[in-house]
C-alpha positions as CSV (number, residue, x, y, z in Angstrom):
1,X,67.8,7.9,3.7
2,X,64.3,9.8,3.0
3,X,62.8,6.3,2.3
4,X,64.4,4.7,5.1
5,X,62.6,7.4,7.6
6,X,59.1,6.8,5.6
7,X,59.6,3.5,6.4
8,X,60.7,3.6,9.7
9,X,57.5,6.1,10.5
10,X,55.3,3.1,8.6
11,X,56.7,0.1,10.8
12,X,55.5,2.1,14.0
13,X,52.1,2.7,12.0
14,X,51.7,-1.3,11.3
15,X,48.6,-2.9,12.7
16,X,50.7,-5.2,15.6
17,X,50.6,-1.5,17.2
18,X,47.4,-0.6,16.7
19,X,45.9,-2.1,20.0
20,X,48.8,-1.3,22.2
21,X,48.3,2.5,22.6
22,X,50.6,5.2,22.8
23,X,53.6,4.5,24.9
24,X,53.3,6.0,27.6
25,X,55.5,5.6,31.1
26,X,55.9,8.0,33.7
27,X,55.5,6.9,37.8
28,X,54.7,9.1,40.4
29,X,58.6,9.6,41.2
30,X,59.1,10.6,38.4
31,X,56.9,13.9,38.4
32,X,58.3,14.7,41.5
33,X,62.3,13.9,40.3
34,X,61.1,16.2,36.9
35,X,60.6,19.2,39.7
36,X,63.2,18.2,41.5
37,X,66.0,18.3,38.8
38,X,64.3,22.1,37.4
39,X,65.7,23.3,40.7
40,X,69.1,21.6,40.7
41,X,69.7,22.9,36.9
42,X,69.6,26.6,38.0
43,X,72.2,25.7,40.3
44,X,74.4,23.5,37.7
45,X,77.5,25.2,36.3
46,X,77.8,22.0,33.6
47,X,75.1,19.7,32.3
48,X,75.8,16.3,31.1
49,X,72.8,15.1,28.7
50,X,73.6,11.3,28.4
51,X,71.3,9.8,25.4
52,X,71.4,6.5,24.0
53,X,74.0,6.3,21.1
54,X,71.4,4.2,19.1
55,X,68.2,6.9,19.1
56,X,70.5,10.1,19.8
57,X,67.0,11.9,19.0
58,X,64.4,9.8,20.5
59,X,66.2,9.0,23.7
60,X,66.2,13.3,24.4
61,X,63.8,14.3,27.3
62,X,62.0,17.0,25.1
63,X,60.3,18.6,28.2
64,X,63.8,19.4,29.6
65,X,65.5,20.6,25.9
66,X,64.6,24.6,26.3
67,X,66.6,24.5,30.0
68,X,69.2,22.7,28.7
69,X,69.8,24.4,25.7
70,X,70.1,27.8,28.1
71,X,73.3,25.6,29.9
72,X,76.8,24.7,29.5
73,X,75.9,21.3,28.2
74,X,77.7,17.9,26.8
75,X,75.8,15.5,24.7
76,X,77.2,12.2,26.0
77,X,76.0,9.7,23.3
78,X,76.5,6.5,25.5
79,X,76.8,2.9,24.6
80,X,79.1,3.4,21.7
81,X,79.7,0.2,21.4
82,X,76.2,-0.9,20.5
83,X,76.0,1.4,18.0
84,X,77.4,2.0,14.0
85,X,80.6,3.6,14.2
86,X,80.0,4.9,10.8
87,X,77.0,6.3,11.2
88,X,77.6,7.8,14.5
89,X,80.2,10.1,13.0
90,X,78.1,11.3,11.0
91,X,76.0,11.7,14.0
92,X,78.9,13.6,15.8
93,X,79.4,16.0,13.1
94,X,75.8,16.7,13.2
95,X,75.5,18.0,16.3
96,X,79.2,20.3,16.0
97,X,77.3,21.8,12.9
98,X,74.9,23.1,14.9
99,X,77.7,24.3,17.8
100,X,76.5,21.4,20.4
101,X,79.6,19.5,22.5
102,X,79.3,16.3,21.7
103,X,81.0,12.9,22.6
104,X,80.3,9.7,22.1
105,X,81.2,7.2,25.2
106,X,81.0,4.1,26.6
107,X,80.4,4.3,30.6
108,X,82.2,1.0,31.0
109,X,85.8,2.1,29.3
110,X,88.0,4.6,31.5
111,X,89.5,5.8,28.6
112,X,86.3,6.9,27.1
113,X,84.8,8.6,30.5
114,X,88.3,10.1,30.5
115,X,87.6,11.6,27.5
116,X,84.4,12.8,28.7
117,X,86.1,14.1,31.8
118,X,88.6,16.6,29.7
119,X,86.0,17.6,27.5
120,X,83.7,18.5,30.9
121,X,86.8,20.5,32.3
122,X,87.7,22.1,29.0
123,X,84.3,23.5,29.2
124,X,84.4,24.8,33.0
125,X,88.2,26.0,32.5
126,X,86.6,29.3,32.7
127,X,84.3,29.1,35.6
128,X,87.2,27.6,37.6
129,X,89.3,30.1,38.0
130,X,86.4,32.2,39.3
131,X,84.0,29.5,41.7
132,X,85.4,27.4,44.5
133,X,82.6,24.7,44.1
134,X,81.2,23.8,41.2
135,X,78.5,21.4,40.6
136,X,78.1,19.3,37.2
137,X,74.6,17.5,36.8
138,X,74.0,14.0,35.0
139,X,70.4,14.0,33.4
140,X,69.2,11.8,30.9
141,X,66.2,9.0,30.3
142,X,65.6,5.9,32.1
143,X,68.6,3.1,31.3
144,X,70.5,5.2,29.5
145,X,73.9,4.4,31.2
146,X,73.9,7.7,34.0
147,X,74.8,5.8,37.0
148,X,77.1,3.8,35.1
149,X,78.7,6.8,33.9
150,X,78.6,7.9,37.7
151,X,80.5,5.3,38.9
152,X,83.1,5.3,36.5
153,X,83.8,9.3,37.0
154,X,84.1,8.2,40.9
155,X,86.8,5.6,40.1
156,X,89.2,8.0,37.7
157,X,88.4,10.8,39.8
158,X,89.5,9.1,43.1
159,X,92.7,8.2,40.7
160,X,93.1,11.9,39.6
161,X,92.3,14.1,42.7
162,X,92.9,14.0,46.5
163,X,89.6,13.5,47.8
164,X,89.5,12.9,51.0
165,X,85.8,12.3,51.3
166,X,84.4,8.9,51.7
167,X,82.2,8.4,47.9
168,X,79.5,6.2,47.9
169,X,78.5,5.1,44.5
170,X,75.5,5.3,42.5
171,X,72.8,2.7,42.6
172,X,73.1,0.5,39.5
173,X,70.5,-2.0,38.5
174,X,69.0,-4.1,35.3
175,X,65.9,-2.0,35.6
176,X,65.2,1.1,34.5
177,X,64.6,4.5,37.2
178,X,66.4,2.6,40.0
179,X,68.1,5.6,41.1
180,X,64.9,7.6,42.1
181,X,67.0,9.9,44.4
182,X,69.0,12.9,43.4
183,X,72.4,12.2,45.2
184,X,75.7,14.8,44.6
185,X,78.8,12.8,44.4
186,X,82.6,14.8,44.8
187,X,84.6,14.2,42.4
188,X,87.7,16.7,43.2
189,X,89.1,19.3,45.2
190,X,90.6,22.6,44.7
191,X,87.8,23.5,43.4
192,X,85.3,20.9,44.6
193,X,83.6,19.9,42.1
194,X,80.5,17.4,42.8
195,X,78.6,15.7,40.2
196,X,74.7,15.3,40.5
197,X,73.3,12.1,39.9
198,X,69.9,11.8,38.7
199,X,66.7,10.0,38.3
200,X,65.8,8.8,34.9
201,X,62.7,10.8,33.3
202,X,60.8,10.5,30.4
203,X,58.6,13.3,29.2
204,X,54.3,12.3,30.5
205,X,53.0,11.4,27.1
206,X,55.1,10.1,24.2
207,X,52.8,11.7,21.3
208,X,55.1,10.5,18.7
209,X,54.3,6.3,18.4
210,X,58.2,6.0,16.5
211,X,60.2,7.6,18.9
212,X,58.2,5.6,21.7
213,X,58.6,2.4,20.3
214,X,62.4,3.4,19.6
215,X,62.5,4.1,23.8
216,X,60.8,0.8,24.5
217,X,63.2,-1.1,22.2
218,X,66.6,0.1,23.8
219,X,65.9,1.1,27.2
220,X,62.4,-0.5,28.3
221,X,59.8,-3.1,26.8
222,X,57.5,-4.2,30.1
223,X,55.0,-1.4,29.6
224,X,54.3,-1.5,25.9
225,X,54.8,-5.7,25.6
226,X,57.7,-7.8,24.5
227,X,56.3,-9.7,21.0
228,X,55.0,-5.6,19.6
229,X,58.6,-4.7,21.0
230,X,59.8,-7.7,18.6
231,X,57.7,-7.3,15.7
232,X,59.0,-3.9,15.3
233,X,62.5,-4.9,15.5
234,X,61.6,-7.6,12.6
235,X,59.9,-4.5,10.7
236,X,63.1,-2.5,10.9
237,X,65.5,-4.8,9.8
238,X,63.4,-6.3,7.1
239,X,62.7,-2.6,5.7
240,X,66.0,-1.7,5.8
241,X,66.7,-5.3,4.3
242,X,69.2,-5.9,6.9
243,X,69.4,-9.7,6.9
244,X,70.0,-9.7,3.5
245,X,73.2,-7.7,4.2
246,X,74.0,-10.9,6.7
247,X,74.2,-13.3,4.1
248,X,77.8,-13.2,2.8
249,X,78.8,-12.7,6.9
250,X,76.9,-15.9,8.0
251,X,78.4,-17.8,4.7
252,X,81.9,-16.3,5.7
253,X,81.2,-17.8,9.6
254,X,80.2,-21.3,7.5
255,X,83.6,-21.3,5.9
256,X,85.7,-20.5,8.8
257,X,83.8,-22.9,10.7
258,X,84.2,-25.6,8.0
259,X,88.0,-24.9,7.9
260,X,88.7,-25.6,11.3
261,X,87.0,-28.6,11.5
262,X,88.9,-29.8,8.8
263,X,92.8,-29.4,10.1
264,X,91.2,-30.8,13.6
265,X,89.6,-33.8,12.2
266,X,92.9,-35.4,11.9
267,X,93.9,-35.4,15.3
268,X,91.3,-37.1,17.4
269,X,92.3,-35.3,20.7
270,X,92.2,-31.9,19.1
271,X,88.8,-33.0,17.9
272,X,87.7,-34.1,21.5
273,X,89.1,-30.9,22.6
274,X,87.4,-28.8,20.5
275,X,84.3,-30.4,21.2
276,X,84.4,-29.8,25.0
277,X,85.2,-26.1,24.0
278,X,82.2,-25.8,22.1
279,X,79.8,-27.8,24.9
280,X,81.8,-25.1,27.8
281,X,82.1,-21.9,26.1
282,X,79.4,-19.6,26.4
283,X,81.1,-17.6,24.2
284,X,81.1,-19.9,21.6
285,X,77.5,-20.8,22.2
286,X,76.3,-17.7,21.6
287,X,78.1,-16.9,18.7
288,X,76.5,-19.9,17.0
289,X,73.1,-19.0,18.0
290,X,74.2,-15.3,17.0
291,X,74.8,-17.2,13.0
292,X,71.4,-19.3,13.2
293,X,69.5,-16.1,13.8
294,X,71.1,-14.2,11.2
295,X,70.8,-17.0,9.0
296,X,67.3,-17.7,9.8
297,X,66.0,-14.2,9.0
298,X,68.5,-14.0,6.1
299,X,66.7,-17.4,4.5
300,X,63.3,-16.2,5.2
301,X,63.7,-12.9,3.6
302,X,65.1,-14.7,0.3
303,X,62.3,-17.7,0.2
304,X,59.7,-14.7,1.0
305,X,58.0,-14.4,-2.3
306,X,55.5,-11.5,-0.9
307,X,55.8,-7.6,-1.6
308,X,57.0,-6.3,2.0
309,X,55.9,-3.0,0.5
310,X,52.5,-4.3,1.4
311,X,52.1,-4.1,5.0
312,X,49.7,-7.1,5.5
313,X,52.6,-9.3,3.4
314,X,55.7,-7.8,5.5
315,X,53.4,-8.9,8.6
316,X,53.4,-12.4,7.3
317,X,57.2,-12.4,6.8
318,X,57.2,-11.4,10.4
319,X,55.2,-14.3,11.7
320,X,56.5,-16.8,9.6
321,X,60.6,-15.4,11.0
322,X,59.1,-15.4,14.7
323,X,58.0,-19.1,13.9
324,X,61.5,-19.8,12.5
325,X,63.4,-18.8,15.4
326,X,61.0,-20.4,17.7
327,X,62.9,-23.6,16.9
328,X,66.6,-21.4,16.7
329,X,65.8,-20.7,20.2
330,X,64.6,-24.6,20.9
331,X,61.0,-22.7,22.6
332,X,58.7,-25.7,22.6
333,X,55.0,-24.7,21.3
334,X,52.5,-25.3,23.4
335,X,48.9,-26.2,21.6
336,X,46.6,-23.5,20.5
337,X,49.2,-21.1,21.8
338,X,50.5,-18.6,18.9
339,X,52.1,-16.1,21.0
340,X,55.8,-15.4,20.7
341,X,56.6,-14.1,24.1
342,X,59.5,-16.5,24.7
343,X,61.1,-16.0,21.1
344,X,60.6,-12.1,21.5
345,X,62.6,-12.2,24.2
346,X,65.5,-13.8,23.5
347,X,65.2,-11.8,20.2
348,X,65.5,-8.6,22.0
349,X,68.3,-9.7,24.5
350,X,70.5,-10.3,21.5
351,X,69.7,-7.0,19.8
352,X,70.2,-5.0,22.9
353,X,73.3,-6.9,24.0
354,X,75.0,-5.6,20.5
355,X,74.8,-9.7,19.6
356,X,73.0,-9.1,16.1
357,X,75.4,-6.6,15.6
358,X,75.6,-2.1,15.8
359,X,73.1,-0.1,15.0
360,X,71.6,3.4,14.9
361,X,68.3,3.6,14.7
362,X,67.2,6.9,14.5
363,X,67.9,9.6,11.1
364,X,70.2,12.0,10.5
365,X,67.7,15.5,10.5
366,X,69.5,16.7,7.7
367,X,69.7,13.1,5.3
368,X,65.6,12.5,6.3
């Protein structure tokens, strides 16, 4: 793992980055929201940090980290799903070492938030028999899942409790920060307890280029530039010699596929059928594309004949696998044109959709 985190720290040193700049992303609203949620804390009898599941380090608001740690707190560790089960309980028993509640969720699933929800009571059991309102906050960086988590608290609370207030729901959007308004939401009665919605914020300056680039990679690429966003991806897996791993899967895919196509090729209608399946289903569709990616950057890594040690070489690999899934992703090229804009972006709507499969991205503190 020590060599994986020097590498890591070396693909967000490579020279693709070296024009683009720190990473840096912090709007007017959110200077005021940063004020704005100091005050609410001291009011806050629970804290729910919600981070990324993939970067449970970098997606932290480090500014924030000395007031929370002084608060009743839960590390919510969303978008479990996206991320390697395997390594994330590592990840779990991490933070119990160092006596920080921790859970790891997705804001989607009502049995997860439910979860979340009698770990959040377990920890106020105390203050309720003493408070008759009680106020838990939501804080975490931009596109992290808050509002998502918001909404799905509103729907098994309105389940569990008899509120009789009318709940409007959190703002939910593709974009990053669109809740820019500190909202309080109730979520029971007897004691009312009202959960604080919040505005995403990142820290001013992001001094740290890896943990930046890590940010812009899960939760936000239009301010540091899709193709760098993409050419750090390529830098990851390659280092970590990820598509390599994907070759038995993709041949294991090959097979399955090649079996089926054999008992249907027999029946003609079952063969017309299973045509129109694959020419409807999107499912389908983007499996396959899922397989031609992996095996692209599987084949490219093995006909590579470079030293990816050498950074200048593993840049070449990178050009020559963003040229390869250029025609994956059927992008035309246009003459003297050698950007990868298009391919970086359907690159990075895979990865992020969980497509190319779970990851964790950041290192265990203790394993670096």
């Amino acid at each position: 793992m020590r060599g994986l985190t020097r590498a890591a720290k070396r693909a967000g040193e490579m020279a693709f980055n070296a024009g683009g700049g720190a990473v840096n992303w912090f709007p007017g609203h959110m200077a005021a929201a940063s004020r704005a949620i100091r005050d609410r804390l001291k009011l806050a009898d629970l804290v729910i940090e919600v981070r990324d599941a993939r970067i449970p380090l970098s997606s932290a608001n480090e500014d924030l980290q000395p007031v929370l740690a002084a608060k009743r707190r839960i590390l919510a560790l969303n978008k479990k799903d996206l991320a390697n089960p395997n390594i994330m309980n590592r990840w779990l028993n991490h933070f119990k070492s160092r006596k920080q509640d921790c859970i790891s969720i997705n804001a989607h699933s009502s049995s997860s938030v439910n979860q979340l929800l009698g770990l959040a009571e377990l920890k106020l059991k105390e203050a309720i028999s003493k408070e008759p309102t009680l106020l838990i906050m939501v804080v975490g960086v931009p596109n992290v899942g808050k509002s998502a988590l918001i909404n799905s608290i509103h729907r098994i609370a309105t389940s569990r409790f008899p509120v009789h207030d009318k709940n409007k729901r959190a703002t939910v959007g593709p974009l990053p920060g669109v809740t820019q308004d500190i909202a309080g939401y109730k979520i029971a009665s007897q004691p009312s307890i009202y959960v604080l919605d919040t505005p995403g914020v990142l820290v001013p300056s992001i001094p740290d280029m890896e943990t930046g680039l890590k940010l812009a990679l899960t939760v936000k690429d239009s301010a540091v530039g899709e193709e760098r966003i993409a050419k750090y991806l390529l830098s990851l897996l390659n280092i970590r010699k990820t598509p390599l791993h994907w070759e038995r899967l993709v041949h294991r895919r090959d097979e399955l596929h090649e079996e089926t196509c054999s008992r249907n090729e027999n029946d003609s209608r079952d063969s017309l059928r299973r045509r129109r399946c694959l020419n409807n289903a999107d499912a389908l569709y983007v499996q396959d594309l899922v397989t031609d990616v992996q095996r692209t950057l599987c084949s490219t890594c093995l006909d590579f004949t470079g030293n990816t040690e050498e950074e200048s070489e593993l840049e070449s690999l990178i050009d020559m696998q963003l040229a390869a899934l250029r025609k994956v992703f059927r992008i035309p090229h246009k003459p003297f044109d050698e950007t990868h804009g298009p391919t970086s972006k359907k690159l990075l709507t895979l990865f992020r959709s969980g497509k190319l499969g779970p990851f964790i991205l950041d290192d265990l503190p203790d394993e670096q």
